[in-house]
Structures are given as C-alpha cells and as structure tokens.
C-alpha positions in Angstrom: 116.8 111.5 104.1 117.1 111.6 107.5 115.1 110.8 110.6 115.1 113.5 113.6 113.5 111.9 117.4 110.8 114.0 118.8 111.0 111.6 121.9 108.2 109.7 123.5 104.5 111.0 122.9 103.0 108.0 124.8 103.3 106.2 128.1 100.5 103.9 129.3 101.5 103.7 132.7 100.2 107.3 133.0 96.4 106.7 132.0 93.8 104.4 133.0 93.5 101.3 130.7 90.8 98.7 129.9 90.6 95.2 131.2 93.2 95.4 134.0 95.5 96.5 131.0 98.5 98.5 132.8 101.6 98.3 131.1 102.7 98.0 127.5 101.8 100.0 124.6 103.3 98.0 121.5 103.6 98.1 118.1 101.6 101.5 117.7 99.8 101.9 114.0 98.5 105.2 113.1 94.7 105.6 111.7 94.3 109.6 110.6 91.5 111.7 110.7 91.0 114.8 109.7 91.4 116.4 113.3 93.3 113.7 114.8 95.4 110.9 114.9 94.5 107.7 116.4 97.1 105.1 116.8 95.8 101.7 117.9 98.2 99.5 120.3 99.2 96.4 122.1 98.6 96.2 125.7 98.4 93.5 128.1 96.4 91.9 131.1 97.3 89.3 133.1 95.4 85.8 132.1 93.9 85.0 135.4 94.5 81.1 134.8 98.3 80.6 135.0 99.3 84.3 135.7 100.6 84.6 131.9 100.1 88.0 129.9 97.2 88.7 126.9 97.4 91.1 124.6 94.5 93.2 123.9 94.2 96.2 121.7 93.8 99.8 122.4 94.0 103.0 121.0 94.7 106.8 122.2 93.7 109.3 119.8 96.7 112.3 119.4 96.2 115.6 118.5 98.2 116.4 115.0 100.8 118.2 116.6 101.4 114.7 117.9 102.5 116.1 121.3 98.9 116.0 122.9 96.8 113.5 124.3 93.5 114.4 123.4 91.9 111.0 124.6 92.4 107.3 125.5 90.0 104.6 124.6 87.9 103.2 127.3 87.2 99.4 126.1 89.4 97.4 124.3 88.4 97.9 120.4 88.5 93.5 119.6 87.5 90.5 121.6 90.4 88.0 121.7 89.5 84.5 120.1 87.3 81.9 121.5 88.5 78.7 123.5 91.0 77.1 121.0 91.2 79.7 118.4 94.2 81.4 116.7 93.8 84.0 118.8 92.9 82.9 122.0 95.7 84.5 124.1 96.2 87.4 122.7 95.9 89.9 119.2 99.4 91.6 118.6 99.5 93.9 116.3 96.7 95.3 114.5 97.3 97.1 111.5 94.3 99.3 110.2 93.5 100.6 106.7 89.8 102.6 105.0 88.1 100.5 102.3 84.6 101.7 100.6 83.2 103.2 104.2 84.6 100.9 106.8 87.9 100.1 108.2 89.8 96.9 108.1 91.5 95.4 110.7 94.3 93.1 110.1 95.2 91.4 113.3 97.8 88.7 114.3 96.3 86.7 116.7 98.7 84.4 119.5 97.6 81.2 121.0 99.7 79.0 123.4 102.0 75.8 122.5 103.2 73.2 124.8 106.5 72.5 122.9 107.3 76.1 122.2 105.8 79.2 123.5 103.4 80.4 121.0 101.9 79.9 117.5 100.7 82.8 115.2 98.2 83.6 112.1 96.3 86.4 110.6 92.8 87.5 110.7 90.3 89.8 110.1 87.9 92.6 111.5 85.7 94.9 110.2 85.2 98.3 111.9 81.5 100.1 110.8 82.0 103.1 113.5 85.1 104.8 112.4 88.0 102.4 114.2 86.0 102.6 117.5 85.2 98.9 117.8 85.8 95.8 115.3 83.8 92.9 114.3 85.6 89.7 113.0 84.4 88.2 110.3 85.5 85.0 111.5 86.8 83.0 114.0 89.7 81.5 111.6 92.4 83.3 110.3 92.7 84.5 106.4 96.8 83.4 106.7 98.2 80.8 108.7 100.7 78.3 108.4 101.2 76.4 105.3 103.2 73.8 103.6 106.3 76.1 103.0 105.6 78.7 105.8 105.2 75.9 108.6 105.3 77.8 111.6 104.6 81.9 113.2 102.6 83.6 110.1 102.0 87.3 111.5 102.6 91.1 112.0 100.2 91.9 108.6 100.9 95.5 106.7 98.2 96.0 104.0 98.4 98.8 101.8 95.6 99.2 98.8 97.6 100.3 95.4 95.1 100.3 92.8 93.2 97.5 92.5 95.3 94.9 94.6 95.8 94.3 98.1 99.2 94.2 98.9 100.2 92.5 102.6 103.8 92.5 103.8 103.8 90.0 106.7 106.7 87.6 108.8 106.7 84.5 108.2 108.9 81.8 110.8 111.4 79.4 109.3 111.5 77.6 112.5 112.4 77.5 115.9 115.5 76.2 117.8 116.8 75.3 120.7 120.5 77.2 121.1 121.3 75.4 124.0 120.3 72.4 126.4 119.0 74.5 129.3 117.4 77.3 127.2 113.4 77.8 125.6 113.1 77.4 121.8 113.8 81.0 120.2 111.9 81.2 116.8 113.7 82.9 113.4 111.1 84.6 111.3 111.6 86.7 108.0 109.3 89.1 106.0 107.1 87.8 102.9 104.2 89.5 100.6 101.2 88.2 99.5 98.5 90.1 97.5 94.6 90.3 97.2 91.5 91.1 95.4 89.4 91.7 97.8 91.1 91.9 101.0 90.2 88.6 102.8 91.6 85.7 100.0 94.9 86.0 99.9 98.0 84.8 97.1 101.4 84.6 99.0 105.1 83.9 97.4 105.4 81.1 99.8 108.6 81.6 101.4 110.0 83.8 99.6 112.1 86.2 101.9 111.9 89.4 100.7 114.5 91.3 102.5 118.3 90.1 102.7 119.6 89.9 105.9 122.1 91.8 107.9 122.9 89.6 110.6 123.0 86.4 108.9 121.0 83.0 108.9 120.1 83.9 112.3 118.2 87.1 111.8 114.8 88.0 112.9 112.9 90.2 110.5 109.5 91.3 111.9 107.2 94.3 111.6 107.1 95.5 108.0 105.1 98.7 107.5 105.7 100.4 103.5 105.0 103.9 102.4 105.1 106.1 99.4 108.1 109.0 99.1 108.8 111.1 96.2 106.9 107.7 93.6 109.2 104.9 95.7 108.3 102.3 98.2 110.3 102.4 101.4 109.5 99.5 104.0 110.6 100.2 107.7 110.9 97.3 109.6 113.1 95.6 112.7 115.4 93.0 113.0 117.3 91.3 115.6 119.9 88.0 116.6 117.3 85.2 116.9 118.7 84.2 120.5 120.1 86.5 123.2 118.6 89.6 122.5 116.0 90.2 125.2 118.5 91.2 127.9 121.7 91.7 125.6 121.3 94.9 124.1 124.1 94.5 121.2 121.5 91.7 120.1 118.4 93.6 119.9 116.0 95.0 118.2 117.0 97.9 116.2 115.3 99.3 112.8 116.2 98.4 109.1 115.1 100.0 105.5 114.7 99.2 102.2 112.9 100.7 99.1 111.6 98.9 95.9 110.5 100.8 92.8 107.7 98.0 92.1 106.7 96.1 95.4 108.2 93.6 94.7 112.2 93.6 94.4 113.4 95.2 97.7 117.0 97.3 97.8 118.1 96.8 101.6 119.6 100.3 103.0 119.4 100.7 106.8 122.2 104.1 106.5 119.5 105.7 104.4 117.7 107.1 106.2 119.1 106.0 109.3 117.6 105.5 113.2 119.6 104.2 115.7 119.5 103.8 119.8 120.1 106.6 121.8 122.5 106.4 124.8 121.0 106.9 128.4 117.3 107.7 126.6 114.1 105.6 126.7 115.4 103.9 123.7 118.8 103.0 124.0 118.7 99.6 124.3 116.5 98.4 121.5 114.1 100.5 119.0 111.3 98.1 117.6 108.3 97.4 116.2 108.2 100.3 113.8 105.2 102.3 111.6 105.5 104.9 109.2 102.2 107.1 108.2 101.9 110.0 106.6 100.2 113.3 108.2 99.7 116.7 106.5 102.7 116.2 104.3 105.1 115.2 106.8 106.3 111.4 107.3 106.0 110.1 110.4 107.8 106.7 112.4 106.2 105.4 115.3 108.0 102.7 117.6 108.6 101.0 121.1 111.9 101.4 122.9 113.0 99.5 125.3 111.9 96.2 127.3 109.3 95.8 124.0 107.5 98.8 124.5 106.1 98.5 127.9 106.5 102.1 129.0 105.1 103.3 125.4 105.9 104.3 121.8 108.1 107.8 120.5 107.7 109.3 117.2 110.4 110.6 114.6 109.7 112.4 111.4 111.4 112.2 108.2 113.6 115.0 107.0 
C-alpha cells in the first residue's frame, strides 16, 4: 500500500469563522453524506480572561472530489463546558459516528491546571439534525481518569462492529519536568475500551496497545481504525515527549499498525508509509491523523505544521 499527497484542501485563515475563531483547523474527522463530506475540526478563540486559546468545534462541508469547498459552518456545532467542568476551556477533537438515526459525538474536553497545563476526559453529544449542532448528554464525562490511567484520558475513535462499541483512545502515563527551567511535558499512549451501548464504557486499564518507536518517552496520540481488504489498520501520531514543538526531528510524524481482531496490534509505520515533505506545508511535522472511507477510495486527513493552524491536507491510499 501506499499513500499519495493531494496537498492541502483546507485553510481557515481564508474563510470567516465563528466566535472570533481565526486560526487553526485541527484534528479534522470526516462525517459522509451522500453528496458530501463534512469534516468537523478544532479551531480556536482567544479566552477573553487571561488572553489563553479555547478550542471550539467547526466543520466545512467538501464536495467529494475533496478539492472544493462547498460551505463552512456558521456557529460552532458544541457549547464548551460550564464553569468547572471537564471541558471548560476547550473540546479537542471530536470524533463523529451514525447510530439508529442520530449522530454521536465523542468529544475530549480540556480544562486548566495550576501545576501542569491542562487535564483531559471524554464525553458525549448527541446530534438529532444530521451533525449540524450537538446536545450533550451530560455535563460529566463517560471516560476520565482512573486508578491506573491517573492523568490526560482523551482523543476518543469509536467504531461500531457488530454489536460492540469499540473506542481507541490516549491515555497519559504522566507528566515530567525534563529540566529545572522548563513546563511539565505529559507522555501519553493509546488504549481500547469497548461498549454496549455507546455511553458505559469497559477499558483494559493501561494497557498500551501500540509498542513504541521512540522509546519510554514516546507520545502516542490520535488513533483513528478502518477496515482494508477484512483487516484493521489504526493511523495514528507519535512524537518525543519533550522538545518537539520547535524541533522538527522531534515531532509529530504518523505511525501504523493493523490487527486481524482489535485487539492484538502489529506496529508497521513502512507500510504504508507518510512522511514530511521538504519545503511544503508539512514538512516539519504531520499530525493528528483520520482515515475514512469515500466511494471506495481510502482517505487520510491531517494537520501539518505549527499543529494545524493553517489547516488540514488529504492523502489517499493506493
């Protein structure tokens, strides 16, 4: 297999976004109709107390020839949490999937810390108007940090196969301070947990799922899993845990692996391969990855550089 660029298909600094949202469109997840794709987003406003970013989501709907913008939302689609709740400051990502009529949101909500920057945990949203706007059905998350999984539960990937909800999510082993005058930087790696029903949730606490490339160290976030010729291959990215958001040799880049029964994964990032390209909107890191498919053709969508702030590309398998 093998991955061929059709470049960037999205730049949010050249439309009009919601809520004083300018710049950023992260972590893109694809929703398809049967004229259209919509692909929801991360995009960001600037909180007016402290001057600090929020995360909101969006969407811009794509024509299937994935070149053409054929609208871009003009609200934000989920209210961020209330005063004090998981998702307070911000909802990053927000991974969408049809059940019986609706569609479910699966959202990783951010709030602040004091010792480190943020805290993370997954919730829930209902969508009754075809993934125009979403409902929560809570103010709590479904998934949040637990006994073995103490810190940064997040970036939720639900797929329905049969019966069960499966989730792919990241799950942080801790943070760490790498040295005296420097933040805490957070390692995270990527679990499962399945479901009944969608909303109670079994996990394999702390189980990491994927081995690691870089070592100990290594950041696994992102997952997203789809079906090729009867096996599972999960796309995700990983990075150094420290370093890596001006060092480009420590970024993000993208990582594969395939399982033949969701639950024993076969790390392969050579097959099929996606790498950086030099002097290009994504040459110094490729991240937050999603792979959908669309009138028989796979499809990866994913940021570039600085995090996606100047918009997602788009690859299709081969």
């Amino acid at each position: 297999m093998k991955w061929r660029k059709l470049g960037k298909i999205f730049d949010p600094t050249e439309h009009r976004l919601t809520n004083e949202c300018a710049q950023f469109a992260q972590s893109p997840q694809a929703l398809v109709f049967d004229k259209f794709v919509r692909i929801y987003f991360s995009t960001r406003s600037v909180d007016p107390i402290g001057g600090k970013f929020r995360s909101h989501i969006a969407y811009v709907d794509m024509a299937k020839n994935m070149r053409r913008v054929i609208g871009v939302s003009e609200r934000t689609v989920i209210e961020l949490g209330k005063l004090g709740c998981f998702d307070e400051h911000g909802i990053f990502p927000m991974n969408v999937v049809r059940y019986q009529g609706v569609v479910l949101a699966y959202t990783c909500g951010w709030s602040r810390r004091v010792s480190v920057s943020v805290e993370t945990a997954i919730g829930l949203a209902i969508s009754d108007d075809g993934g125009q706007t979403f409902r929560k059905t809570g103010d709590g998350p479904i998934l949040a940090a637990s006994l073995h999984e103490p810190c940064l539960v997040g970036d939720p990937f639900v797929r329905i196969v049969g019966d069960t909800f499966h989730m792919w999510y990241m799950f942080g082993t801790g943070w760490r301070k790498y040295s005296e005058d420097s933040a805490p930087d957070r390692t995270y790696k990527i679990g499962h947990a399945v479901s009944e029903d969608g909303s109670n949730w079994i996990r394999e606490e702390a189980r990491q799922i994927i081995a690691e490339r870089l070592g100990s160290d290594e950041s696994q976030a992102l997952p997203t899993v789809v079906e090729i010729s009867r096996r599972h291959h999960m796309f995700f990215c990983y990075r150094q845990s420290h370093d890596f958001r001006q060092n480009r040799e420590r970024g993000y880049r993208i990582g594969h692996a395939w399982s033949d029964d969701l639950e024993n994964w076969h790390r392969n990032d050579d097959d099929p391969r996606i790498d950086v390209t030099a002097g290009s909107w994504d040459s110094d890191m490729m991240c937050y990855p999603h792979a959908f498919e669309c009138d028989g053709s796979v499809y990866l969508l994913y940021n570039g550089n600085e995090f996606g702030r100047y918009g997602f590309g788009l690859a299709v398998l081969e």
